[in-house]
N, CA, C and O atoms as a GROMACS GRO file, in nm:
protein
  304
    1UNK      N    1   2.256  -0.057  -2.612
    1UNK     CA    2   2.382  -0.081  -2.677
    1UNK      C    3   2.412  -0.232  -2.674
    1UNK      O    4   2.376  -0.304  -2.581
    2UNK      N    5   2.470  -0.269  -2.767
    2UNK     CA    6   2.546  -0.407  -2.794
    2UNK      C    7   2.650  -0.435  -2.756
    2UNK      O    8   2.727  -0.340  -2.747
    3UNK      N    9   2.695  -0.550  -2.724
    3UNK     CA   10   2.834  -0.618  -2.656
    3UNK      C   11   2.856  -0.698  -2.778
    3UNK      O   12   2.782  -0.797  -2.776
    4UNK      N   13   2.928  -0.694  -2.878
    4UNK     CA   14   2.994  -0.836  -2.944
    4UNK      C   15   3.090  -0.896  -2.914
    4UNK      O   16   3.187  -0.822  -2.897
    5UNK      N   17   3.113  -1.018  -2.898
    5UNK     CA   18   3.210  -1.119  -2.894
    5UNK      C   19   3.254  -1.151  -3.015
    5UNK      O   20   3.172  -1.193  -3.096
    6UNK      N   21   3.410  -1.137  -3.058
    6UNK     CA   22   3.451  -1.200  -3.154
    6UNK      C   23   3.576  -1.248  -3.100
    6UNK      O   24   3.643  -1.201  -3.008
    7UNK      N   25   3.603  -1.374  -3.189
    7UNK     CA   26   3.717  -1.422  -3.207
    7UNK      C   27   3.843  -1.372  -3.234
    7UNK      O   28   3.852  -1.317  -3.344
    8UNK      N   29   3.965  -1.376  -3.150
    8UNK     CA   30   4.110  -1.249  -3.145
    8UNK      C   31   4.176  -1.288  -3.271
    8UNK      O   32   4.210  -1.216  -3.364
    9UNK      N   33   4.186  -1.413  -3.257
    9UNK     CA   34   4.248  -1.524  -3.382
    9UNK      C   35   4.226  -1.502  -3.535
    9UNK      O   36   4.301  -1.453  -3.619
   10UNK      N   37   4.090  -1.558  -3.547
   10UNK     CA   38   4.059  -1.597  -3.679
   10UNK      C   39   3.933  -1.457  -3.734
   10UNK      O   40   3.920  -1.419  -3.850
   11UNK      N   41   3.851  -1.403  -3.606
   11UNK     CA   42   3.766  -1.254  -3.621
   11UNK      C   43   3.612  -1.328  -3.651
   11UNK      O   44   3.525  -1.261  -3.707
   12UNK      N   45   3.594  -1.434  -3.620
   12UNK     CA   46   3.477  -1.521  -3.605
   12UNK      C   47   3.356  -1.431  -3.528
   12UNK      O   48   3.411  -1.363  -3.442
   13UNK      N   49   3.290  -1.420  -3.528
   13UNK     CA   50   3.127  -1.355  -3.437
   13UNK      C   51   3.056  -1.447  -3.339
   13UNK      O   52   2.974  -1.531  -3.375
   14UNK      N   53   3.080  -1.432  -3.256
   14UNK     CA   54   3.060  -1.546  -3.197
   14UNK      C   55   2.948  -1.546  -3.086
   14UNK      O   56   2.920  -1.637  -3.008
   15UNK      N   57   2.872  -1.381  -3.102
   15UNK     CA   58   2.726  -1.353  -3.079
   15UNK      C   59   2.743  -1.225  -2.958
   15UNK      O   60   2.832  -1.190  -2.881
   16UNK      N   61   2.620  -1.183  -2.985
   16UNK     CA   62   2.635  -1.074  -2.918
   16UNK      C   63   2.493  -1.077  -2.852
   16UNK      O   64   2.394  -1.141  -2.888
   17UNK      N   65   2.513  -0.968  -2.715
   17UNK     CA   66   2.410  -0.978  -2.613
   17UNK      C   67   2.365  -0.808  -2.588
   17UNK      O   68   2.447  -0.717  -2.600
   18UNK      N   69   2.253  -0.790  -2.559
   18UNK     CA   70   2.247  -0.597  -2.498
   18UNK      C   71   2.301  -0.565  -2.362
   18UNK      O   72   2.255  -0.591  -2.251
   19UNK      N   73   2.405  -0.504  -2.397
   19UNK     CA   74   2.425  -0.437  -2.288
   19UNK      C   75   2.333  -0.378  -2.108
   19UNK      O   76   2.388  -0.350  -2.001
   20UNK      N   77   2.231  -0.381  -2.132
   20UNK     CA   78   2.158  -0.349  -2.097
   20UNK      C   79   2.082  -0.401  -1.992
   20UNK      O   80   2.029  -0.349  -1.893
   21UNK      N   81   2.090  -0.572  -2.059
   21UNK     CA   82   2.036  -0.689  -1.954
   21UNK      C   83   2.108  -0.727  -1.863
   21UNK      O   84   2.068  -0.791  -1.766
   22UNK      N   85   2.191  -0.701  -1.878
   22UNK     CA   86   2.374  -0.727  -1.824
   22UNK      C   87   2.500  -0.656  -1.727
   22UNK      O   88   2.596  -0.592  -1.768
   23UNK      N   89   2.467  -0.688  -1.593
   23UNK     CA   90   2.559  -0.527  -1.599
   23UNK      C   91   2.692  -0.605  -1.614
   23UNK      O   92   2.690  -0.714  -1.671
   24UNK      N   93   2.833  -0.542  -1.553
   24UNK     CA   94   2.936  -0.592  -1.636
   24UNK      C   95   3.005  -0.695  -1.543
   24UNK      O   96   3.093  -0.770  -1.584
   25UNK      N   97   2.949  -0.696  -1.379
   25UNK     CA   98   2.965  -0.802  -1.333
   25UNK      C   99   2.887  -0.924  -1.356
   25UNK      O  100   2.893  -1.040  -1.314
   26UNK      N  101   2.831  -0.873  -1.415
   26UNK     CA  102   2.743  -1.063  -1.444
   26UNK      C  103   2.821  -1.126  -1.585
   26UNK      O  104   2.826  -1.240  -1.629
   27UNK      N  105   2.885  -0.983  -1.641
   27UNK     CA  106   2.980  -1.088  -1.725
   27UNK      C  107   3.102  -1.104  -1.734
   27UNK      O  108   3.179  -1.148  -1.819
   28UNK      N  109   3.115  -1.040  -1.575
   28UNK     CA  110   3.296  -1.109  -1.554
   28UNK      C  111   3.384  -0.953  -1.625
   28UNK      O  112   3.496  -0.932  -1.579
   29UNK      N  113   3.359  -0.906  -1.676
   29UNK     CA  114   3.421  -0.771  -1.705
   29UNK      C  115   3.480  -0.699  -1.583
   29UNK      O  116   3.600  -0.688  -1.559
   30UNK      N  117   3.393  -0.659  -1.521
   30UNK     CA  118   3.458  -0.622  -1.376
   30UNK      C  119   3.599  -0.627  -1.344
   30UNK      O  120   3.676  -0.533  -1.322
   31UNK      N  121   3.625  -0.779  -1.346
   31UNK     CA  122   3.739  -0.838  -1.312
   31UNK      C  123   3.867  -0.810  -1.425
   31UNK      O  124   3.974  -0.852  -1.383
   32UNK      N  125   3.870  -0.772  -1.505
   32UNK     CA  126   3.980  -0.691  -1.564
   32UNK      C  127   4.024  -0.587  -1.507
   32UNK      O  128   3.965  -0.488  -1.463
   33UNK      N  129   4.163  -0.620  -1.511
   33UNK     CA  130   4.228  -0.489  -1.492
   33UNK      C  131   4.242  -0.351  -1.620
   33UNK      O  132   4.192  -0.362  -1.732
   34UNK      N  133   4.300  -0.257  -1.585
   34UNK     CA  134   4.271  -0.150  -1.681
   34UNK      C  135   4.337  -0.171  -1.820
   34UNK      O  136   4.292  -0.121  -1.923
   35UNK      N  137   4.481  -0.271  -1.810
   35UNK     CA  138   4.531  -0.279  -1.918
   35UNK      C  139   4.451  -0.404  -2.011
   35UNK      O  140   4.425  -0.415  -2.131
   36UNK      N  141   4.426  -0.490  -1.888
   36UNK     CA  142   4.321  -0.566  -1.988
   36UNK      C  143   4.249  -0.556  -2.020
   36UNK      O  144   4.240  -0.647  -2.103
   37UNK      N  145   4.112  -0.466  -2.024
   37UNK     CA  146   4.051  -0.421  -2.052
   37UNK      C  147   4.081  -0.326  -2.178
   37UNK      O  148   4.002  -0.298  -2.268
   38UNK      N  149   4.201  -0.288  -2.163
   38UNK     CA  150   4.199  -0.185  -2.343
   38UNK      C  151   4.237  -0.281  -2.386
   38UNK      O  152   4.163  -0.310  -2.480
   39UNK      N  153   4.373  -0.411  -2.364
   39UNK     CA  154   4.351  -0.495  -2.489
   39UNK      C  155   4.257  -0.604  -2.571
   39UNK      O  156   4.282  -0.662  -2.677
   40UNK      N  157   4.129  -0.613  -2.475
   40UNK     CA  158   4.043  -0.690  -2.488
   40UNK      C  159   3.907  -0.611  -2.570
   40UNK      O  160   3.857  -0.628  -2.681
   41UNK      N  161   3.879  -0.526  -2.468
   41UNK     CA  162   3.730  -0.428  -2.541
   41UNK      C  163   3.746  -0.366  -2.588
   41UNK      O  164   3.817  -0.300  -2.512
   42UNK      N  165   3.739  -0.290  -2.707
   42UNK     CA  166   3.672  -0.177  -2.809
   42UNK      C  167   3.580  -0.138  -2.798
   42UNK      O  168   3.476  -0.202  -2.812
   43UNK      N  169   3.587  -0.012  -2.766
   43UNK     CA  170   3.418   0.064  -2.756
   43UNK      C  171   3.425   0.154  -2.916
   43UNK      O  172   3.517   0.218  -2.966
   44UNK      N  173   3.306   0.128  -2.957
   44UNK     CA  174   3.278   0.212  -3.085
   44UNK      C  175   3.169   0.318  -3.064
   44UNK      O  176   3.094   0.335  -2.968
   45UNK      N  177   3.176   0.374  -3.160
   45UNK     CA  178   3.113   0.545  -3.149
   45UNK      C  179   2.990   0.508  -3.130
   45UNK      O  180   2.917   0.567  -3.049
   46UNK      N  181   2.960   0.430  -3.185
   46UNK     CA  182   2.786   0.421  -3.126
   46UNK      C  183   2.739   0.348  -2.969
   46UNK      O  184   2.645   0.294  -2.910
   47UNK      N  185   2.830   0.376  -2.959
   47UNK     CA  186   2.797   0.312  -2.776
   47UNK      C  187   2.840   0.136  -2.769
   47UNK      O  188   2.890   0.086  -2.668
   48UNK      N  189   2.820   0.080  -2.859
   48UNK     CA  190   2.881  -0.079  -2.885
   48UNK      C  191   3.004  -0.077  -2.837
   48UNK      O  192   3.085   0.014  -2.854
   49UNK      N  193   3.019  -0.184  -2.773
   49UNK     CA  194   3.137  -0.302  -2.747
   49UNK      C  195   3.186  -0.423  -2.822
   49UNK      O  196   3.107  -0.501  -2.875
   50UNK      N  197   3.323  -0.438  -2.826
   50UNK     CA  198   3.307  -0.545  -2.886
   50UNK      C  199   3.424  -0.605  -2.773
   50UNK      O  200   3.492  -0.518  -2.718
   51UNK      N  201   3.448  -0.740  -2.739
   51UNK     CA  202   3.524  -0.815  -2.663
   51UNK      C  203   3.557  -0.926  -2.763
   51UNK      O  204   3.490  -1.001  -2.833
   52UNK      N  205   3.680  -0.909  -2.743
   52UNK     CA  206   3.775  -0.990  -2.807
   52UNK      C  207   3.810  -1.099  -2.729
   52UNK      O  208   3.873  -1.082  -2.624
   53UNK      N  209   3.762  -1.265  -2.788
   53UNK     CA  210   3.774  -1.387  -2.674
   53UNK      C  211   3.843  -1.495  -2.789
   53UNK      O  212   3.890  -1.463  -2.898
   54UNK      N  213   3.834  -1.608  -2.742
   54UNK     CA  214   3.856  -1.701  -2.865
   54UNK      C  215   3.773  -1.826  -2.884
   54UNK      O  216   3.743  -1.894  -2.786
   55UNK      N  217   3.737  -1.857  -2.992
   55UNK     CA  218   3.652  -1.945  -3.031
   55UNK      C  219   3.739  -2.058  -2.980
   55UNK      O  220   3.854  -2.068  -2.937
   56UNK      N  221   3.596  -2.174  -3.008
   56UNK     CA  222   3.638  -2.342  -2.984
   56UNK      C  223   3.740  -2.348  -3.057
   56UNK      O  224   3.847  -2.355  -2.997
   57UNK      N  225   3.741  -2.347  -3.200
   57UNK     CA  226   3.829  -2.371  -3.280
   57UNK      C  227   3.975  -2.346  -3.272
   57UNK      O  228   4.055  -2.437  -3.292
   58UNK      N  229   4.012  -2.230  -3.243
   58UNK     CA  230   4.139  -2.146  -3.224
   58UNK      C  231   4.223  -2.193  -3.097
   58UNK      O  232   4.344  -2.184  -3.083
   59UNK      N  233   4.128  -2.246  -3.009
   59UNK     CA  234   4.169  -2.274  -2.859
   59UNK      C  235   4.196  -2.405  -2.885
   59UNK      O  236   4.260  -2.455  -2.792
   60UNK      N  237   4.166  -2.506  -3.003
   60UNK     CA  238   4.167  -2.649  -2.978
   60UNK      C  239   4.302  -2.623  -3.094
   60UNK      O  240   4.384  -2.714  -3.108
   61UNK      N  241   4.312  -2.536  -3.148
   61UNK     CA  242   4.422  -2.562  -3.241
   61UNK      C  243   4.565  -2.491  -3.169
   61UNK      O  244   4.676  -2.544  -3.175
   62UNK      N  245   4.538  -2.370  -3.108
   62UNK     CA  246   4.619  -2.363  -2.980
   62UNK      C  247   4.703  -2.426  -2.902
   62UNK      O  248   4.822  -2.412  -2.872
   63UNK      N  249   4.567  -2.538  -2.859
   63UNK     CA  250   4.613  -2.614  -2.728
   63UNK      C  251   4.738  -2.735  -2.785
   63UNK      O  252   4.845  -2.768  -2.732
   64UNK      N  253   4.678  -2.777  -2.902
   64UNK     CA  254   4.725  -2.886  -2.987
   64UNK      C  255   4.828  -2.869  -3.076
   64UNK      O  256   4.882  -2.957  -3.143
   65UNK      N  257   4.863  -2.708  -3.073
   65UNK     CA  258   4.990  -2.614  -3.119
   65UNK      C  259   5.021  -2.530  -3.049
   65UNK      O  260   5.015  -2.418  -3.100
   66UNK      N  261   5.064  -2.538  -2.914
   66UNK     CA  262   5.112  -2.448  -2.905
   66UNK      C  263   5.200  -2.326  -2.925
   66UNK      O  264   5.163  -2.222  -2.870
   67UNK      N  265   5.342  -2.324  -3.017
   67UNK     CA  266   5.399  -2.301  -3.063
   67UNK      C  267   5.335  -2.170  -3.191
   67UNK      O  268   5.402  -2.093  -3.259
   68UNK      N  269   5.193  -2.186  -3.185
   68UNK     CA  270   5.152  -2.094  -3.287
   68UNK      C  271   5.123  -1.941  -3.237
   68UNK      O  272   5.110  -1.833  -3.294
   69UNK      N  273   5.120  -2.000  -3.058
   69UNK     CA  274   5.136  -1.851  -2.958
   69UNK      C  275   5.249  -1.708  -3.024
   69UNK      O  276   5.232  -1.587  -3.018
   70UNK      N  277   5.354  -1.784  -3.078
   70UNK     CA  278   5.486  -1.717  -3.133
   70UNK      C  279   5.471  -1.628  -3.256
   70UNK      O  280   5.555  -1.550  -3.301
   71UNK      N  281   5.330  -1.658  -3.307
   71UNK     CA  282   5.331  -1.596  -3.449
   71UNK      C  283   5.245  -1.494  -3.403
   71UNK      O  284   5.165  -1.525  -3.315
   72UNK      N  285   5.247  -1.352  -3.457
   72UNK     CA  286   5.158  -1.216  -3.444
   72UNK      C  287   5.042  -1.288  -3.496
   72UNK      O  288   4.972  -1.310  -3.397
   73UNK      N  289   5.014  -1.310  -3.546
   73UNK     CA  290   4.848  -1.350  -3.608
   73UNK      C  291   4.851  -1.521  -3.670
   73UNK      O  292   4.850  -1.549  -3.790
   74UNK      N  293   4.854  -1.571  -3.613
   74UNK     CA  294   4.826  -1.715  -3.590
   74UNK      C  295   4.774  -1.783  -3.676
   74UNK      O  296   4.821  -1.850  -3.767
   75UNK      N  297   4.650  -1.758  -3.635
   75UNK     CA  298   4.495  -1.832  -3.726
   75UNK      C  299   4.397  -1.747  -3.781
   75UNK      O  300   4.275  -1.755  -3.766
   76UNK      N  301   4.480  -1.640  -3.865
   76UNK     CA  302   4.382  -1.551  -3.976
   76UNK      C  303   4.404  -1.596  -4.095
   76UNK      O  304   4.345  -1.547  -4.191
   0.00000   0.00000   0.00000
């Protein structure tokens, strides 16, 4: 199975790894709690993950706006 990373912001792909090589402490998953974990991962019917993070981009326009925190969807 697959893990994708995409972008929360803008929905960018920002690469994906197998599940497999990985268990979920080597990628810091672990460390979520239960609510973070549903608002972050999606599991899809085929056994895939996807984790929702944020790109360079979104985080530098973020940091440099903050104020864009306020809007439901920001940088789509």
């Amino acid at each position: 199975m697959m893990i994708q990373y995409v972008c929360k912001h803008c929905g960018q792909h920002l690469g994906s790894i197998d599940d497999r090589m990985f268990s979920e402490e080597e990628l810091g998953l672990h460390s979520l709690t239960p609510s973070e974990r549903e608002g972050i991962i999606t599991y899809e019917q085929n056994g895939d993950k996807t984790v929702q993070v944020i790109c360079e981009y979104c985080q530098e326009a973020l940091e440099l706006h903050p104020e864009l925190l306020l809007i439901s969807n920001p940088l789509q």
